[in-house]
ZANUTI-740736 format. One record per residue (C-alpha): residue in one letter; residue number from 1; x negated, y, z negated. Coordinates in Angstrom, 2 decimals. Example, Ala and Ser with C-alpha at 12.3 -4.5 7.8 and 13.67 -1.06 7.14 Angstrom:
<recs>
<rec><code>a</code><pos>1</pos><c1>-12.30</c1><c2>-4.50</c2><c3>-7.80</c3></rec>
<rec><code>s</code><pos>2</pos><c1>-13.67</c1><c2>-1.06</c2><c3>-7.14</c3></rec>
</recs>
This chain:
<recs>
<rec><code>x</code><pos>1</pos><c1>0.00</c1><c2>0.00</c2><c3>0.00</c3></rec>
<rec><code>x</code><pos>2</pos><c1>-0.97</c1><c2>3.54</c2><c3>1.07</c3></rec>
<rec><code>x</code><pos>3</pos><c1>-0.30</c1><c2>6.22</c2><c3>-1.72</c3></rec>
<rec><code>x</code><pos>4</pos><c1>-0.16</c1><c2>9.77</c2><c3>-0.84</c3></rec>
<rec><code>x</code><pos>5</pos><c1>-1.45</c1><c2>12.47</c2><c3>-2.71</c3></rec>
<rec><code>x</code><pos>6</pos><c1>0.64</c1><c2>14.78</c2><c3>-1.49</c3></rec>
<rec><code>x</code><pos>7</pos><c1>1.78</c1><c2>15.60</c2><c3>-5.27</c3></rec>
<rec><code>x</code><pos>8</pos><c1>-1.97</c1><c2>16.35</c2><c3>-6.17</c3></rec>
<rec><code>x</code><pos>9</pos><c1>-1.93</c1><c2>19.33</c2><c3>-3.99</c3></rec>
<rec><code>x</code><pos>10</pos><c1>-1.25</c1><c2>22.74</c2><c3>-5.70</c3></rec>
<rec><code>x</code><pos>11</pos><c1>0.20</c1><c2>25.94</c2><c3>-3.99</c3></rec>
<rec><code>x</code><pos>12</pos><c1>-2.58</c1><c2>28.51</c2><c3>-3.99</c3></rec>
<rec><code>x</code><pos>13</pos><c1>-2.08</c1><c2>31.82</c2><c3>-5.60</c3></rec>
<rec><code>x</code><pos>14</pos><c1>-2.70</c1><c2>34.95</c2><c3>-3.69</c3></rec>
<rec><code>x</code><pos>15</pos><c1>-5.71</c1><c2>36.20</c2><c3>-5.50</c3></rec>
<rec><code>x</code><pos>16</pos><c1>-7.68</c1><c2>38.30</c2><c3>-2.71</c3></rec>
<rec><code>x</code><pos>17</pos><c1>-6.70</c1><c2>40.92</c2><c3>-0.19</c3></rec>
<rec><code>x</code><pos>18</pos><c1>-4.50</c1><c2>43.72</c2><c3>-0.93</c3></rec>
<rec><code>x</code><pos>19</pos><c1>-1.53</c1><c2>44.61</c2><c3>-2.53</c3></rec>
<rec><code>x</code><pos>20</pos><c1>1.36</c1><c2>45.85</c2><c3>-0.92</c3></rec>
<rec><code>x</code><pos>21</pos><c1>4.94</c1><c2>46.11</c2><c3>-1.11</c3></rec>
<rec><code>x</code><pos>22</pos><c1>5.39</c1><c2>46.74</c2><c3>2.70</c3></rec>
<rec><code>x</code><pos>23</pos><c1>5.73</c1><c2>42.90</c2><c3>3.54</c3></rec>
<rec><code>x</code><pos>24</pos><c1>1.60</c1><c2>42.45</c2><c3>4.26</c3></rec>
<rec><code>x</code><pos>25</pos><c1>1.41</c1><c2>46.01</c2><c3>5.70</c3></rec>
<rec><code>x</code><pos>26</pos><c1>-0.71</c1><c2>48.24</c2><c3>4.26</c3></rec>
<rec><code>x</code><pos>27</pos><c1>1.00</c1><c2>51.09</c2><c3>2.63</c3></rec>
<rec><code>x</code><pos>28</pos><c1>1.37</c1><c2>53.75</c2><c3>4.55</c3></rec>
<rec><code>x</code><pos>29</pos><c1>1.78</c1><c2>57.73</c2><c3>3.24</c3></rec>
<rec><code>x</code><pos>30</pos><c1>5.50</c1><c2>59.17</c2><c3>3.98</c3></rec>
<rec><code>x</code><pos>31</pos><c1>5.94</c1><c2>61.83</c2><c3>6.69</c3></rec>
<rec><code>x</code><pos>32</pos><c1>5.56</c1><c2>61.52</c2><c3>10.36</c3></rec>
<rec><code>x</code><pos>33</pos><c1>2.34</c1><c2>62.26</c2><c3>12.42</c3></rec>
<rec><code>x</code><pos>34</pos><c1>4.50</c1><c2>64.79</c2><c3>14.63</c3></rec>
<rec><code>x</code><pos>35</pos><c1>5.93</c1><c2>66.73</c2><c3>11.97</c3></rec>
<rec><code>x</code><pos>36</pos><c1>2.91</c1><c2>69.38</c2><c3>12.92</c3></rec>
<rec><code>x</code><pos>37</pos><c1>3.59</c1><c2>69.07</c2><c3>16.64</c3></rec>
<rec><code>x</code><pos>38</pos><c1>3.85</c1><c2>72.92</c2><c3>18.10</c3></rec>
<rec><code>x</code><pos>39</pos><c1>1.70</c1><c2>74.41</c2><c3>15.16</c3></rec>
<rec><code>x</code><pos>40</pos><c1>-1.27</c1><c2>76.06</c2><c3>15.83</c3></rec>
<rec><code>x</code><pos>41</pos><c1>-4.32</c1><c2>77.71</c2><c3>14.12</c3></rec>
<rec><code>x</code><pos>42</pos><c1>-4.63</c1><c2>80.48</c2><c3>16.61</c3></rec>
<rec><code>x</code><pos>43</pos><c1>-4.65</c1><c2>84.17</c2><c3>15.42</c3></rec>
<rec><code>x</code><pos>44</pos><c1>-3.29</c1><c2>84.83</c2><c3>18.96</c3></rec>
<rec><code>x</code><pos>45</pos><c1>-0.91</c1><c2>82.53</c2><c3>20.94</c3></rec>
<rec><code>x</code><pos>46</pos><c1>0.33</c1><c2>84.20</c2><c3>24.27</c3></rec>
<rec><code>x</code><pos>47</pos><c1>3.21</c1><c2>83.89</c2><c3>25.18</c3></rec>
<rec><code>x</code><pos>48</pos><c1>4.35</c1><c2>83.74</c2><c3>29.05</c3></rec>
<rec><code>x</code><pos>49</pos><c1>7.66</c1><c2>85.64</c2><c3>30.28</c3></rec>
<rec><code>x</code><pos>50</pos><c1>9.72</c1><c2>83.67</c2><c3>32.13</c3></rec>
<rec><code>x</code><pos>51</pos><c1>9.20</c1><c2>86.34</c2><c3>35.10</c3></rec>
<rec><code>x</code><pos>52</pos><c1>5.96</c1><c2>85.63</c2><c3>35.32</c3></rec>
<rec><code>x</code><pos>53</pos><c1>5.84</c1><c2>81.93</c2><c3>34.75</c3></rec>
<rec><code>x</code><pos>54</pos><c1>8.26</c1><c2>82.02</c2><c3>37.96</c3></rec>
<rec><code>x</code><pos>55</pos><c1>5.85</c1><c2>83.98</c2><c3>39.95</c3></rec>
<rec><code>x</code><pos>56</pos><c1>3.16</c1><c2>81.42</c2><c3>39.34</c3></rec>
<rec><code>x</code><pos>57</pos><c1>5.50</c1><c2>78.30</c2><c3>40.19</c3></rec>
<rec><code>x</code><pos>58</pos><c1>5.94</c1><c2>80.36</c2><c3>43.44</c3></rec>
<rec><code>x</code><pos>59</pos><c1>2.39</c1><c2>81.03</c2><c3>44.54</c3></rec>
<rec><code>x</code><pos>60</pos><c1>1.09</c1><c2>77.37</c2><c3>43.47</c3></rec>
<rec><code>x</code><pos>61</pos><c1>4.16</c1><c2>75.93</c2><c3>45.37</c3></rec>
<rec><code>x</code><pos>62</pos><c1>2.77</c1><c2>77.94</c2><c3>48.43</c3></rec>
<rec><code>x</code><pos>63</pos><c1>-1.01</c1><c2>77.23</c2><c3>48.00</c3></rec>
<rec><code>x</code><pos>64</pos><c1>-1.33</c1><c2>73.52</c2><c3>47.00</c3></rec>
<rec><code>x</code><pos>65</pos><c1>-1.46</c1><c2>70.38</c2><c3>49.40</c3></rec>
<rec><code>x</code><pos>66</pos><c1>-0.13</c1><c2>67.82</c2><c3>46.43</c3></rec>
<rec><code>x</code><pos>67</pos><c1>2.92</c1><c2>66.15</c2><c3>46.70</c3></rec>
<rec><code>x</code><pos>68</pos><c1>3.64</c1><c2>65.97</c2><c3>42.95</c3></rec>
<rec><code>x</code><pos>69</pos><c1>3.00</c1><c2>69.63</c2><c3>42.07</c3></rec>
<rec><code>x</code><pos>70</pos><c1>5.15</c1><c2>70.54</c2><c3>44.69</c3></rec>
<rec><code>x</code><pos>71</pos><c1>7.84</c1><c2>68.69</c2><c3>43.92</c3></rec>
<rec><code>x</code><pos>72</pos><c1>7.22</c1><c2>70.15</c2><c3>39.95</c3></rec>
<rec><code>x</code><pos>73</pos><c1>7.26</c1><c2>73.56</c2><c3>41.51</c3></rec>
<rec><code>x</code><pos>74</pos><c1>10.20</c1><c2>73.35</c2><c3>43.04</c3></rec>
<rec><code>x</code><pos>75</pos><c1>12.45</c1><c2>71.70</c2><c3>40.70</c3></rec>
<rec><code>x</code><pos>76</pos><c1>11.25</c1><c2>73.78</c2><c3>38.43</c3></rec>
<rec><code>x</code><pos>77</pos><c1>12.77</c1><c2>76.93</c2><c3>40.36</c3></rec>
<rec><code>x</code><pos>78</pos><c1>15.90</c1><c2>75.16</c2><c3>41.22</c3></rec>
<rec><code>x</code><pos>79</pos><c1>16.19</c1><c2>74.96</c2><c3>37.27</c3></rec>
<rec><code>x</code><pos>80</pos><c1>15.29</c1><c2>78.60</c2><c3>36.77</c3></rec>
<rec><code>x</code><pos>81</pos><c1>17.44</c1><c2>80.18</c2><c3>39.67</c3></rec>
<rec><code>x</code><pos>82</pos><c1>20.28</c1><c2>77.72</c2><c3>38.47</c3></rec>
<rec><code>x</code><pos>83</pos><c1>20.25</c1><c2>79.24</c2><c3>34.60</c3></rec>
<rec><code>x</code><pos>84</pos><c1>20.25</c1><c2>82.52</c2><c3>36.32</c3></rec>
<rec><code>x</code><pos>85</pos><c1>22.98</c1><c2>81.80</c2><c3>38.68</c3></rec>
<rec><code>x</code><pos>86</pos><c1>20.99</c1><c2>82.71</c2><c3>42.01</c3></rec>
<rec><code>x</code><pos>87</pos><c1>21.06</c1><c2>78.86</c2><c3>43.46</c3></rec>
<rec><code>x</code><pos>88</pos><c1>22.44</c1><c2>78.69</c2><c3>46.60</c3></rec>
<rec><code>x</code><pos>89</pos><c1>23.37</c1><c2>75.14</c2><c3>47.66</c3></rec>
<rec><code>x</code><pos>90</pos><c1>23.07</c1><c2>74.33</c2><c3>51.01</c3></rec>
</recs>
């Protein structure tokens, strides 16, 4: 007869690694890591008028070759003469 010793074998306590009450994850502090998104430590932060950024959408919509800022450009206006009610569907 074969006897197992199966019943010899004890459960191991957890005596290394860290503590944590998160489940095995180590504890984290509360808060998110965007809650400082759009702060800055500038003295000076300019600001662009609308009028202007417009301007600038126009003149790099009529100097660049690239697909994908011209497509930026340009739905960008659509949005901007939209809000201003100046759109003119074709």
């Amino acid at each position: 007869m074969m006897y197992s010793n199966l019943s010899k074998i004890k459960p191991k306590l957890r005596t290394s690694g860290q503590i944590t009450g998160n489940f095995g994850k180590t504890k984290v502090k509360a808060g998110s890591n965007l809650s400082d998104l759009g702060m800055s430590t500038k003295d000076n932060i300019k600001v662009v008028r609308k009028s202007d950024y417009i301007t600038r959408l126009y003149k790099a919509f009529d100097t660049t070759t690239d697909p994908k800022l011209k497509k930026f450009c340009y739905t960008e206006i659509k949005k901007y003469l939209i809000q201003t009610n100046q759109w003119k569907a074709n």
